[in-house]
N, C-alpha and C positions, 0 to 999 in steps of 0.2 A: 553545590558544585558549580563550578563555572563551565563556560561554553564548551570548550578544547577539551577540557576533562568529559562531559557528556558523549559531546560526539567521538570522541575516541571510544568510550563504552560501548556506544552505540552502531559502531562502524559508518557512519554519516559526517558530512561535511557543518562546521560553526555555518557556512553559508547557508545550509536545506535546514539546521535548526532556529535560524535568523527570521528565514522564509516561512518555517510552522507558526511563528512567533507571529508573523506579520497577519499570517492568515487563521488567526485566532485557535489557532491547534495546541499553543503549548501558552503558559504563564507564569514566565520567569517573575520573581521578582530583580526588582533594582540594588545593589548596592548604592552606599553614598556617592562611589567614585562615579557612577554610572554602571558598573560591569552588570551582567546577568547572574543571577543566581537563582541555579535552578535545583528542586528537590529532589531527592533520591528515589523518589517515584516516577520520576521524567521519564528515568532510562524505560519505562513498561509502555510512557504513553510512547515515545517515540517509537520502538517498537509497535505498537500495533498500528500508528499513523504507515512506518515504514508498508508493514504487511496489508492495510488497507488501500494505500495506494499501488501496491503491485499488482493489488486485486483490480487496478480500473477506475478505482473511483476517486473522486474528484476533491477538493479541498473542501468543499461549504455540506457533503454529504459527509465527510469525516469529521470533520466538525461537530456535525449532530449524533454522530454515535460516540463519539470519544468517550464525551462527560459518562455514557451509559455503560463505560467497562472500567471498571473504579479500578482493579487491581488483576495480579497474573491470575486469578483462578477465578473468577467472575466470567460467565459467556457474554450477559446483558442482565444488568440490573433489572428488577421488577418494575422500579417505576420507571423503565423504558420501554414497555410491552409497543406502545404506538409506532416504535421503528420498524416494528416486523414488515409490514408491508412494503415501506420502502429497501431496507435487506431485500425481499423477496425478489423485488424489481430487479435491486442489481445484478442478486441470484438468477435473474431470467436475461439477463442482460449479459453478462457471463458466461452462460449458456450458449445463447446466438452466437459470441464470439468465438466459441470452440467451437462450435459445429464448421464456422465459416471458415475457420482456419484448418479442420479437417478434410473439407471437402479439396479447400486448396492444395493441402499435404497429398491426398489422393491424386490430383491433376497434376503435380509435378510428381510421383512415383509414377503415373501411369506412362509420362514423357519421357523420364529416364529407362523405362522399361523396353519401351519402344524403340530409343536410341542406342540401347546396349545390343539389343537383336538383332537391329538395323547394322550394327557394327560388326556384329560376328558371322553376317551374313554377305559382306564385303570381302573377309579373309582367305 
């Protein structure tokens, strides 16, 4: 399938599937004309490049687990056991960042709490 067809599949722009392209994420091949053509399997990797980077993580660490999720019903291939550790990192990395964004969600509820009080206490 060519580009415009993918990325409409895949709800993404020809330009962010140009960009996976560039950064070693996807491998289209070439038509003669030049166009891209890409497999019907794409639509899965694109997909999970999508959901791995919402997750955080970076293009050169997606990169190294792509190749290790061959299809939709695969978690991690066996011969990718060596990723675990690194998952684990971004799994704790992930973590930090929710905690630090709760902590913040709490200190902005606690400010609005104060200000609504403060307000009904004016009336």
């Amino acid at each position: 399938m060519r580009i415009g067809e993918l990325a409409r599949l895949t709800g993404t722009t020809p330009r962010a599937l140009r960009y996976y392209e560039e950064q070693g994420l996807l491998h289209p091949q070439r038509r003669p004309s030049g166009y891209r053509e890409y497999a019907p399997d794409s639509q899965h990797t694109v997909r999970h490049i999508q959901l791995l980077l919402s997750a955080g993580l970076n293009t050169a660490t997606i990169a190294e687990i792509v190749p290790c999720i061959p299809d939709e019903t695969t978690v991690l291939a066996p011969t990718c056991q060596e990723l675990l550790d690194l998952l684990a990192e971004e799994r704790d990395r992930i973590d930090a960042q929710i905690a630090g964004l709760t902590g913040a969600k709490d200190v902005l509820e606690r400010i609005m709490n104060t200000s609504a009080r403060s307000g009904e206490q004016g009336v």
